[in-house]
C-alpha positions as CSV (number, residue, x, y, z in Angstrom):
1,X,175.3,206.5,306.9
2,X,172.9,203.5,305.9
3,X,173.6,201.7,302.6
4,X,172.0,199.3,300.8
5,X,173.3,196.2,298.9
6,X,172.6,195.7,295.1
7,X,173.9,192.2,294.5
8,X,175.0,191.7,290.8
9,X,175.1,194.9,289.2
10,X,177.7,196.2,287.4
11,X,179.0,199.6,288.5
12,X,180.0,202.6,286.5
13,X,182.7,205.1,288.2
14,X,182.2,207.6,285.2
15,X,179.9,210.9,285.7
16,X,176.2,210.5,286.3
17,X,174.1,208.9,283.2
18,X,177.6,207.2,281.8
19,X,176.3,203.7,280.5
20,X,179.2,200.8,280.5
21,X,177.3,197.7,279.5
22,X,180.6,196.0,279.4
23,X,182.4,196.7,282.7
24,X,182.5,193.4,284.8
25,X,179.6,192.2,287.4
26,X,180.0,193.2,291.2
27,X,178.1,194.3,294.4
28,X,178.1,197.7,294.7
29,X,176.9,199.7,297.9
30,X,174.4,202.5,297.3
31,X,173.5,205.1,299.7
32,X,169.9,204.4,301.5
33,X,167.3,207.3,301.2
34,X,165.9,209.3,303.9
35,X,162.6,208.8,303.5
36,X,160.2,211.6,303.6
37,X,156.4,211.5,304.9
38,X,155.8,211.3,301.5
39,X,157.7,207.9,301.0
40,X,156.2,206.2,303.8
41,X,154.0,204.2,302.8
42,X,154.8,200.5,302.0
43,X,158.3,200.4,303.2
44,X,157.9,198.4,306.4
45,X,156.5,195.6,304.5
46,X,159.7,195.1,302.6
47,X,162.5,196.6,304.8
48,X,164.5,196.1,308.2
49,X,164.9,198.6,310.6
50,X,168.6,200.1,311.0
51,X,170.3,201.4,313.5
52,X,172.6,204.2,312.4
53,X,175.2,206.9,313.7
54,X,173.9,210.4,314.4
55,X,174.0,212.8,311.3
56,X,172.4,215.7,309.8
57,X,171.8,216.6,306.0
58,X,170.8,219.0,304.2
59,X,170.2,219.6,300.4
60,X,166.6,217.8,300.1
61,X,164.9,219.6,302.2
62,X,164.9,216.7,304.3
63,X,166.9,216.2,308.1
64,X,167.5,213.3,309.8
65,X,168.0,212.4,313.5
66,X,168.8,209.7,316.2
67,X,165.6,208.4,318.2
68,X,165.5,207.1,321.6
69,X,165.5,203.9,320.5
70,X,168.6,204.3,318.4
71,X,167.0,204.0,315.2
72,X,167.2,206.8,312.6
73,X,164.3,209.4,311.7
74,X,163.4,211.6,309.1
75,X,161.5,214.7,310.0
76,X,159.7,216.5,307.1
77,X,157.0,219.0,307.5
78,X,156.4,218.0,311.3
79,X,155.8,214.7,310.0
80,X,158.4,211.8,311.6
81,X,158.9,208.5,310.0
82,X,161.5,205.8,310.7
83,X,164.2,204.4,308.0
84,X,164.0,200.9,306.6
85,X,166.7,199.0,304.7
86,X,165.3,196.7,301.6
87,X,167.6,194.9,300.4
88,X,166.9,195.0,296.4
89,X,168.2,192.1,294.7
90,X,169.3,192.1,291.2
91,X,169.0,189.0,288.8
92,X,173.0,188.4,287.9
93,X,173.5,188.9,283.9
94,X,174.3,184.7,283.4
95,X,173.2,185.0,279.9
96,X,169.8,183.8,280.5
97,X,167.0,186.0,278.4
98,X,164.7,187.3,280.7
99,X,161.5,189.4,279.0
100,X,158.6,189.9,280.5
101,X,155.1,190.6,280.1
102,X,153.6,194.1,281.9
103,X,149.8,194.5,281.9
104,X,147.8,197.7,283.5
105,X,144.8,195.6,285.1
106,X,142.1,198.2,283.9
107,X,140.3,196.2,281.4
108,X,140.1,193.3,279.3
109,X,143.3,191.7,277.7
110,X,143.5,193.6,273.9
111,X,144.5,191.7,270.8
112,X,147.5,193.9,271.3
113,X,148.4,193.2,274.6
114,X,148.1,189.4,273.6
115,X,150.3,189.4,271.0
116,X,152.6,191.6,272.8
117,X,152.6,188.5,275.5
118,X,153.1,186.0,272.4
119,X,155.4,187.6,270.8
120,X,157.4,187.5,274.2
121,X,156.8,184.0,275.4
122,X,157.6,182.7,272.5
123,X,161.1,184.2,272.1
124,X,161.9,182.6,275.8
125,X,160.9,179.6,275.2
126,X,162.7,179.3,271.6
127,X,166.0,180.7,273.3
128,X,165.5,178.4,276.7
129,X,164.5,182.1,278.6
130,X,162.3,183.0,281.1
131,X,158.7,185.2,281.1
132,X,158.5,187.2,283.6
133,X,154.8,188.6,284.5
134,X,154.4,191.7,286.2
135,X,151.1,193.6,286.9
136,X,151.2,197.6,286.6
137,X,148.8,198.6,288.9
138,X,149.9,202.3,290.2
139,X,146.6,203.6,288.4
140,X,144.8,203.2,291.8
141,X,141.9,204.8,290.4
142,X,141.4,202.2,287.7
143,X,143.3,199.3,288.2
144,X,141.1,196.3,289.9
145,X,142.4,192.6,291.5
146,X,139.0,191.4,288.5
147,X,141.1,192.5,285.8
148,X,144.1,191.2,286.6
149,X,142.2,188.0,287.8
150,X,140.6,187.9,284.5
151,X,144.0,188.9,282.0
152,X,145.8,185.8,284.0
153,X,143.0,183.5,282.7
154,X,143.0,184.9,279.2
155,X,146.6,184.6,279.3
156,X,146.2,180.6,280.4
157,X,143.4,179.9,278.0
158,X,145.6,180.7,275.4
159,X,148.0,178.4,276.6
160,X,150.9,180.8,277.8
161,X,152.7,180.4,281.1
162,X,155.5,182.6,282.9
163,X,157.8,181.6,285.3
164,X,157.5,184.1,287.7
165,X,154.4,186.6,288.5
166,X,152.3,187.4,291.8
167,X,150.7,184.0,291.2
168,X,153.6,182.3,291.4
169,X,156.4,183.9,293.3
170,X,160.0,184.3,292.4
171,X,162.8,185.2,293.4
172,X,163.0,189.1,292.3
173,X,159.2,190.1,293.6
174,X,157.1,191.6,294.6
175,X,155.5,191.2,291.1
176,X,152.6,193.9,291.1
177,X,154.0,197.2,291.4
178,X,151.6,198.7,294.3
179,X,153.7,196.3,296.4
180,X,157.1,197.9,295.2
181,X,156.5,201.0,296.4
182,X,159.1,201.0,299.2
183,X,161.6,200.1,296.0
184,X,160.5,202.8,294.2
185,X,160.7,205.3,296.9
186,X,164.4,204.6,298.2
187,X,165.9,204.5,294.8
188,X,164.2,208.1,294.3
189,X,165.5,209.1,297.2
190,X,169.3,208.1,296.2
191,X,168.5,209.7,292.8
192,X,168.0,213.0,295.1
193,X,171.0,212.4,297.3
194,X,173.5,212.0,294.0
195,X,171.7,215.2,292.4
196,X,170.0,213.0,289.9
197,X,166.8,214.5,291.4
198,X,165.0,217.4,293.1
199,X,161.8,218.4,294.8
200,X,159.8,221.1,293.1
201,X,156.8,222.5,294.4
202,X,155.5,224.1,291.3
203,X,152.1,224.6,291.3
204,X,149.5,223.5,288.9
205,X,148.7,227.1,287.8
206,X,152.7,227.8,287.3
207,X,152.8,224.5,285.5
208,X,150.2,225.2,283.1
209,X,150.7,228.8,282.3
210,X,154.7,227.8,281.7
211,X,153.1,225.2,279.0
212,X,151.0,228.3,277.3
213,X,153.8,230.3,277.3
214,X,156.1,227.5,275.5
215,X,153.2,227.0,272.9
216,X,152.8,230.5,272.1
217,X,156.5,230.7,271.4
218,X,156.5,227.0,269.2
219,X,159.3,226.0,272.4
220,X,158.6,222.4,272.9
221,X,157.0,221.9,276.1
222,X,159.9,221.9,278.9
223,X,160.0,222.4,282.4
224,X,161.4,225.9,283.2
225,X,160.6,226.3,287.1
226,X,162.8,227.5,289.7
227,X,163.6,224.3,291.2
228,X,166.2,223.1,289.3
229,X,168.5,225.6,290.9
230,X,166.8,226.3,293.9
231,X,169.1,226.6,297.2
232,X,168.9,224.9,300.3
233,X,167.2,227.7,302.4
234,X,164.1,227.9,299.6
235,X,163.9,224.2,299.6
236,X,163.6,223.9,303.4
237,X,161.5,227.0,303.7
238,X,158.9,225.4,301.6
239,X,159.2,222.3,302.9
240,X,158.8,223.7,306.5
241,X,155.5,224.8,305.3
242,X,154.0,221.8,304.3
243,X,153.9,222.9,300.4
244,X,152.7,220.0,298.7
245,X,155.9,219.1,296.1
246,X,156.9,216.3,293.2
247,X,160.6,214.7,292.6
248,X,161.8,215.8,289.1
249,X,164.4,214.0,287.4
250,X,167.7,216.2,286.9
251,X,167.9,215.9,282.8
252,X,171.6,216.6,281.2
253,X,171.9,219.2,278.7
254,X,173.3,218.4,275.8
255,X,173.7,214.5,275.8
256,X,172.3,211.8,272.9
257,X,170.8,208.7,274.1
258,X,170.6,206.2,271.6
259,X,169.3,202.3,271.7
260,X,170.0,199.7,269.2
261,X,166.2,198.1,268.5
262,X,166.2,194.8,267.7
263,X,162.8,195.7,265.1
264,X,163.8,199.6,264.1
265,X,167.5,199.6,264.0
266,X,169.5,202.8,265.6
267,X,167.1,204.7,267.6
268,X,168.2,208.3,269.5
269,X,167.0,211.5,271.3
270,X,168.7,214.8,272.1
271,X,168.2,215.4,275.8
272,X,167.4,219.2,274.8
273,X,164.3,218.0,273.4
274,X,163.1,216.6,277.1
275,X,162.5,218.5,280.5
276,X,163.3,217.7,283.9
277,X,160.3,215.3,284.3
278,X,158.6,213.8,287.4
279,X,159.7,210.6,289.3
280,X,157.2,210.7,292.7
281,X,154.5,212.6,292.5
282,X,152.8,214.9,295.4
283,X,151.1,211.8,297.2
284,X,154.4,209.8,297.0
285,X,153.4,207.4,294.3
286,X,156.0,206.7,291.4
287,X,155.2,208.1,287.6
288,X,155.1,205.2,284.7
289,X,159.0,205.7,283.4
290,X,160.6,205.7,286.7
291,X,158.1,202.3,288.0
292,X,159.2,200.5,284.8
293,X,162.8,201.5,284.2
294,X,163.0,200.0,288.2
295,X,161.0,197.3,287.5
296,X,163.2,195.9,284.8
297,X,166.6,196.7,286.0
298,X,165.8,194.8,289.6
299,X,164.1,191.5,287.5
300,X,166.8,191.1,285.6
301,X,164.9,192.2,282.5
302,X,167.6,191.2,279.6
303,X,165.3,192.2,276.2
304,X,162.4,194.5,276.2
305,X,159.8,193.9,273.4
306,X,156.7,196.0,273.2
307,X,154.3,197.7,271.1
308,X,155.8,200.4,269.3
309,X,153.6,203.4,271.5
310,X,156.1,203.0,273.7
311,X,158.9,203.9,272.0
312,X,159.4,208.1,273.2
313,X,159.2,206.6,276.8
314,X,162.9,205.0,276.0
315,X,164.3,207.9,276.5
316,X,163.0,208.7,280.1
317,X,163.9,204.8,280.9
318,X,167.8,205.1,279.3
319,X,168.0,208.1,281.5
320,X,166.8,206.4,284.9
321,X,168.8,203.0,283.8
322,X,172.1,205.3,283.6
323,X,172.1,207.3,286.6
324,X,171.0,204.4,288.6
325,X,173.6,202.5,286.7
326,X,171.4,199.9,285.7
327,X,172.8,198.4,282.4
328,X,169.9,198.6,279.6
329,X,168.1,196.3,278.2
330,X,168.2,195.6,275.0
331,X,164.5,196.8,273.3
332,X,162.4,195.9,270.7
333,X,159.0,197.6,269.4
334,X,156.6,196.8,267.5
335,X,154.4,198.0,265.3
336,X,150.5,198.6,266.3
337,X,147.7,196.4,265.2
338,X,145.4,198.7,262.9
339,X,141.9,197.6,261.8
340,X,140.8,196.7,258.1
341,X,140.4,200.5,257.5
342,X,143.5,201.3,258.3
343,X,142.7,203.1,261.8
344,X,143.4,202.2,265.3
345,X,141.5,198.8,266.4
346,X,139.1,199.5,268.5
347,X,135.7,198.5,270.2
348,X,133.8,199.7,266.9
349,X,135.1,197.6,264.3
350,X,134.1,194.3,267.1
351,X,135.3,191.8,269.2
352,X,139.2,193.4,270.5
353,X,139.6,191.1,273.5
354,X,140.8,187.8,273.9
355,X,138.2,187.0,276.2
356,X,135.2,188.0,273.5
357,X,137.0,185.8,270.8
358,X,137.0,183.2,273.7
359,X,133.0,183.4,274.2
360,X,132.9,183.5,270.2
361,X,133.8,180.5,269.9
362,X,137.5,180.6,268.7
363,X,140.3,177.8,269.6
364,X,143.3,179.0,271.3
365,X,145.4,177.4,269.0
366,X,143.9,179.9,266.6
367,X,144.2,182.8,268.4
368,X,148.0,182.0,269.3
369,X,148.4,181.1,265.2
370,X,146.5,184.1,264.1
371,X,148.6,186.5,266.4
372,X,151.6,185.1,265.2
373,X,151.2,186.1,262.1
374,X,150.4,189.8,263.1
375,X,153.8,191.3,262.0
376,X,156.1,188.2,261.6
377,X,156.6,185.8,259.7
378,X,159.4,182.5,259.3
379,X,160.0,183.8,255.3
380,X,157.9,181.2,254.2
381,X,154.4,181.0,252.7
382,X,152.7,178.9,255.9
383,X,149.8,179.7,257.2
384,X,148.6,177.2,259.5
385,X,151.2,176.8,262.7
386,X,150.9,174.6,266.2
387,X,152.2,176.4,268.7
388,X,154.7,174.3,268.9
389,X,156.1,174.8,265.4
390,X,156.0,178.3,266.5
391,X,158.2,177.7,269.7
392,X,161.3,176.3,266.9
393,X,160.9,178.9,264.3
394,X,160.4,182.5,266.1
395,X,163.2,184.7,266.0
396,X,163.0,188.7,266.1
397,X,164.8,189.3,262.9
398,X,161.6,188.4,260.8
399,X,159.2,190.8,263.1
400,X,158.2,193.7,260.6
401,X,158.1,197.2,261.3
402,X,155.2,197.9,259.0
403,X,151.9,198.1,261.0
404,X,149.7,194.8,260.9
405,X,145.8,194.8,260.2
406,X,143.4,192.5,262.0
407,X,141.5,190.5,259.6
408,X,138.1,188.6,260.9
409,X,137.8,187.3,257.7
410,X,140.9,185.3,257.9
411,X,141.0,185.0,261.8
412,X,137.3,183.2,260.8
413,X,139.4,180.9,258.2
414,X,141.9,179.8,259.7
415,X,139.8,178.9,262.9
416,X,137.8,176.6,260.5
417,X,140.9,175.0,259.2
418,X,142.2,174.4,263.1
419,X,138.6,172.7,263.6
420,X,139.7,170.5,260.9
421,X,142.8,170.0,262.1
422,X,141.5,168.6,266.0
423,X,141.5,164.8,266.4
424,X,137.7,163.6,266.0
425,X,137.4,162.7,270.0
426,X,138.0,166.5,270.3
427,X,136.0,167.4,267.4
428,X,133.0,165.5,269.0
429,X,133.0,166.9,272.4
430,X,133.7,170.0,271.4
431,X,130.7,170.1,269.0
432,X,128.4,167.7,270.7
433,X,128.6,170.1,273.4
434,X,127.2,173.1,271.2
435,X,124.5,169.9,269.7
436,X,123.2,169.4,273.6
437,X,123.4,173.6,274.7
438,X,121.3,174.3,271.4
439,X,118.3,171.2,272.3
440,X,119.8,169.4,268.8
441,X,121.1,166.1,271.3
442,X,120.5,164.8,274.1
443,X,123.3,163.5,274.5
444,X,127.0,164.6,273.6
445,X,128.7,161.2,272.9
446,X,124.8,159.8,271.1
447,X,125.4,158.2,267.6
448,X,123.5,161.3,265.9
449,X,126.4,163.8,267.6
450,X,129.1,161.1,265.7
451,X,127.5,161.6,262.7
452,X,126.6,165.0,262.7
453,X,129.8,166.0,263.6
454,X,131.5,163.8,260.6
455,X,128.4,166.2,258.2
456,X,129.4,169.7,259.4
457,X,133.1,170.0,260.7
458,X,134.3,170.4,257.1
459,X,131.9,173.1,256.9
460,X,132.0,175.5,259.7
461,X,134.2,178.0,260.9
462,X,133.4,178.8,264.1
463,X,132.1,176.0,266.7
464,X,129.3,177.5,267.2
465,X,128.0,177.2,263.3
466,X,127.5,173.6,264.2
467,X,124.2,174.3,265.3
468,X,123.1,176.4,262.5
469,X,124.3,173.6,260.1
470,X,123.0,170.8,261.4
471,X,119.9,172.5,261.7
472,X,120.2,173.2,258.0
473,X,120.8,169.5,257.4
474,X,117.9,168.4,259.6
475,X,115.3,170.5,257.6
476,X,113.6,170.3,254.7
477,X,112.5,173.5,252.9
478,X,111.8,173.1,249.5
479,X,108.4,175.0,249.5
480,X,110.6,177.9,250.2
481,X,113.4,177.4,248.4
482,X,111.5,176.7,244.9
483,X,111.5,180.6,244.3
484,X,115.2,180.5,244.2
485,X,116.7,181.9,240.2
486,X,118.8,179.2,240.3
487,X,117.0,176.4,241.5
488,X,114.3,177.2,239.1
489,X,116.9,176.6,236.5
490,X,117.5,172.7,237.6
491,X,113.8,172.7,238.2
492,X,113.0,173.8,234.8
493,X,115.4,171.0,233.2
494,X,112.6,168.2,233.4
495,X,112.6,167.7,237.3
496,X,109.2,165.7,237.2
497,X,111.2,162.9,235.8
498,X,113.8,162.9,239.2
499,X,111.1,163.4,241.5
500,X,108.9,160.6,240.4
501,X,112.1,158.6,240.5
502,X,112.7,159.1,243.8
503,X,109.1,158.6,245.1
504,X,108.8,155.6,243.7
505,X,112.4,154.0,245.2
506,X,110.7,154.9,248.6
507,X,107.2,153.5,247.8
508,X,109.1,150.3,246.6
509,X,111.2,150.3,249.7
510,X,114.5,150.1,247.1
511,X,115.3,153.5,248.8
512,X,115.6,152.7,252.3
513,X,117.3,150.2,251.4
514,X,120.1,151.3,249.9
515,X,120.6,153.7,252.6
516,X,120.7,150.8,255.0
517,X,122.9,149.0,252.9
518,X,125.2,152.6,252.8
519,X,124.7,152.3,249.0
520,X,122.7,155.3,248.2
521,X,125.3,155.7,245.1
522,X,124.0,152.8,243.6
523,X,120.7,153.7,243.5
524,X,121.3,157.3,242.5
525,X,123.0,155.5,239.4
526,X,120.3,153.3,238.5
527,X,118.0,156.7,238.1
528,X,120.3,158.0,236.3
529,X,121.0,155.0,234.0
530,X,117.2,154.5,234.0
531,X,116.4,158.3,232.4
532,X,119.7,159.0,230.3
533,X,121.0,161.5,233.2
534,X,124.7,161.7,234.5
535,X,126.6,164.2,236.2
536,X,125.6,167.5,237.4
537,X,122.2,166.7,235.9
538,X,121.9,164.0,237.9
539,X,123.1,164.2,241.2
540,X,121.8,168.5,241.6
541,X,118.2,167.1,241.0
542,X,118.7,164.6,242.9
543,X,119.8,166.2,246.1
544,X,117.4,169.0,245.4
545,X,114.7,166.3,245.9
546,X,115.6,164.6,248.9
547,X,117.5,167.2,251.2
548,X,115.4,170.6,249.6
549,X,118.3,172.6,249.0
550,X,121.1,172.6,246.5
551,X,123.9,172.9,248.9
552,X,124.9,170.5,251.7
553,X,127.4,167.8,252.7
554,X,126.7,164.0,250.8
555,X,123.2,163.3,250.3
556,X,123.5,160.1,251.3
557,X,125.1,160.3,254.7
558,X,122.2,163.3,255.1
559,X,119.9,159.9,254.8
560,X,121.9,158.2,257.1
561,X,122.3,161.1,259.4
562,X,118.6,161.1,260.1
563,X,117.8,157.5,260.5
564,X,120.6,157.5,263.5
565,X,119.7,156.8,267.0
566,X,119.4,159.6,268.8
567,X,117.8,162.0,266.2
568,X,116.3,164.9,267.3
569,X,112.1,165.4,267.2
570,X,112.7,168.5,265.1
571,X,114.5,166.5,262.2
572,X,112.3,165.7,259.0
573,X,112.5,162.3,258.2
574,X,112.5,160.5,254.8
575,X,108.8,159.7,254.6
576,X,108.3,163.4,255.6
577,X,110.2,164.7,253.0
578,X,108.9,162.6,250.2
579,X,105.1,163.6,251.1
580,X,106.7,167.0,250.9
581,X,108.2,166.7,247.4
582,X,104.7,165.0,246.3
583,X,102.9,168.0,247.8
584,X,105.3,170.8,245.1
585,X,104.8,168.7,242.2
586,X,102.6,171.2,240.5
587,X,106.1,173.6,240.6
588,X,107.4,171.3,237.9
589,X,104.2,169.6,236.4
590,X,104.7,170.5,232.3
């Protein structure tokens, strides 16, 4: 008999699925599996070879010899392999919180999938855990080494780290489940020998007209086959054919699993309302439930917390955590992120990946604020969160069940106030960088950048507005602004009188220099004293005059603004402007 050593699991002597979370910690031994052609693959890489007395089983379908060179074999189908032992090592329960963070590499990293990774890392780091990452990549038909390349990086720009992954190592690996297989395989296998689980070689036509027949009675679809029951002669007789089969997991009849959710409260099933469902399939490779139940149990995984779509594959998970007698974790879900209109976000209502909000021009420290607030909240009215405010105040008890909705609008806000919010050395480069990639500077760090920065930060809530503004703030439309219903008001109340003002402070020189001096106040008050004018009635003309628009940041640091060094070609000076004003004077002439 080979066995395998399971260090630091607790073990439950009660019949198969019993669940004693509070029996004490100890190694227990559990019987190796013979491995089938089907199981092959991928257990050398992980396993020893073992020498082990002569024996002969029956029950699987599967019989196993002594070889020449003393090590054991499995023959099934014609087909020989040689057993390994893997020594699977379980995390002990110390009372460190373990979660982790499980992405399919078949795409981009969703909003969802983000914020299930927030969500996550933040409550290890507020409880002193760790984050666990682990890539689920069975779908070998979709799942690429680009994705997962390009989720880690997502994951980093946002500013989230784990402490163990396939990037960097730990001690419960491997951390991408193609390279568990062997893991997966032998603790099917033990499944089979403790009658936990059985092969089935159901066909796809038997399947399917088993499924009609359920729907056309309203039976909830169950699986019904043979197999179950079947002896050892119809088991071996198939298998001596080479009839292509699946492991099926044994459920019990008339049991009622239940979890305690951390979001949702008291959560249960009836096992009458589940078939016996599949663990390996035909080509040997492990179905989702039985991968992540395994997955979790052997890492240690102390506290689950996912989106909420996950929530009917508990049951398949409790039942694989109880006859392996893995103590549960305990799980959270929660709820889904929906878009504005209530339905599911999605690619049609815009940008749904980290990475596209990235190239957007969003901060991390927004995205990581923003996601936050996507079903929780500290009971308080804040908004605007670093992360590290975040880290301190996240707990689980203040995650809502009620479904959150994804809001560009405010996502756009509170980006703007997190621009706000950067120290100016930050806000410079980061704008000044936009400045030079549009042809607005030459240079990132020039005296224009400085000021233009100082002009539009306030203004903008994406980084990439900085360019539209300043290009605002350079020009000098008036012409085609004039038409405008209220600037036609302002125009109507006696403009001329502003205008020739202003012409003649720049024909005198007194203009230029007051914006020298950085006193362009002053001189706006000595119009205004000059022709009886104050207020709203003063300063609108005014900037209408010398910036063409009746919006904008200060007037006078516009003036400043354009005489800096640095200043691009495409800005319209002072002198140009004026000519311009002179050149619509008919618009107001009485």
């Amino acid at each position: 008999r080979v066995h395998v050593r399971l260090t630091g699991l607790p073990t439950a002597r009660s019949r198969p699925h019993a669940h004693h979370p509070h029996e004490p910690q100890r190694s227990i031994t559990m019987s190796a599996f013979m491995l089938s052609a089907h199981a092959l693959h991928g257990a050398v890489a992980l396993g020893a070879r073992v020498k082990s007395p002569s024996m002969l089983r029956r029950g699987s379908g599967l019989f196993a010899r002594r070889t020449t060179s003393g090590a054991r074999s499995v023959v099934s189908s014609g087909a020989v392999a040689t057993e390994e032992k893997i020594d699977i090592k379980v995390p002990p329960q110390d009372g460190t919180v373990r979660v982790r963070f499980a992405p399919s590499p078949t795409g981009n990293l969703h909003v969802g999938g983000a914020r299930t990774a927030l969500f996550n890392w933040l409550y290890a780091r507020n409880l002193g855990g760790k984050l666990i990452l682990r890539v689920e990549d069975t779908d070998q038909a979709r799942s690429t080494r680009e994705s997962e390349d390009a989720m880690v990086r997502d994951l980093k720009w946002l500013g989230l780290d784990w402490d163990e992954g396939p990037d960097c190592g730990g001690p419960y690996g491997p951390y991408r489940q193609s390279e568990r297989q062997a893991i997966y395989k032998q603790l099917a296998m033990q499944l089979v020998e403790e009658g936990h689980a059985y092969p089935c070689f159901c066909t796809d036509k038997e399947l399917t007209m088993m499924k009609e027949e359920q729907e056309a009675k309203k039976l909830p679809p169950k699986y019904t086959g043979k197999w179950a029951t079947a002896s050892e002669e119809e088991v071996d007789a198939e298998m001596a054919k080479g009839t292509p089969f699946v492991y099926r997991f044994r459920v019990p009849e008339g049991e009622r699993i239940e979890i305690d959710d951390m979001i949702r409260g008291k959560v249960g099933w009836d096992t009458d309302t589940l078939g016996d469902f599949v663990l390996l399939r035909s080509n040997g490779l492990p179905v989702y439930n039985f991968c992540v139940a395994v997955d979790d149990a052997t890492m240690g995984i102390t506290h689950v917390l996912r989106a909420e779509e996950h929530l009917p594959n508990t049951l398949r998970q409790a039942l694989v955590y109880d006859a392996l007698k893995f103590p549960r974790p305990k799980f959270g879900h929660m709820s889904l992120i929906l878009a504005p209109d209530r339905s599911k976000l999605s690619k049609r209502h815009g940008a749904t990946s980290v990475g596209q909000f990235k190239d957007q021009g969003y901060l991390n420290k927004t995205m990581i604020n923003y996601l936050s607030l996507l079903g929780w909240n500290d009971g308080t009215e804040q908004e605007i969160y670093e992360t590290e405010e975040l880290v301190k105040v996240f707990s689980t008890d203040r995650i809502n069940k009620s479904p959150a909705v994804f809001d560009v609008v405010k996502l756009n806000w509170m980006n703007g106030q997190h621009i706000r919010l950067l120290p100016e050395e930050e806000q410079v480069a980061m704008i000044g960088a936009v400045l030079v990639n549009e042809g607005l500077a030459a240079s990132a760090d020039s005296d224009f950048v400085k000021k233009a920065v100082k002009l539009c930060a306030n203004g903008i809530e994406l980084v990439e507005d900085a360019a539209k503004e300043v290009r605002d703030i350079l020009a000098y439309d008036l012409a085609g602004n004039i038409s405008d219903e209220k600037m036609k008001k302002v125009l109507e109340d006696d403009f001329g009188e502003i205008a020739d003002a202003v012409i003649a402070g720049f024909e005198s020189g007194e203009l230029a220099a007051a914006i020298e001096a950085n006193d362009f106040k002053k001189f706006v008050n000595g119009i205004g004293k000059t022709l009886d004018r104050k207020g709203k009635r003063l300063f609108m003309p005014v900037r209408i005059a010398l910036t063409g628009r009746m919006q904008g940041p200060d007037v006078g640091e516009v003036l400043d603004l354009l005489s800096s060094e640095g200043v691009p070609d495409s800005a319209v000076g002072l002198e140009a402007r004026v000519a311009a004003l002179k050149a619509e004077s008919a618009a107001w002439a009485k």
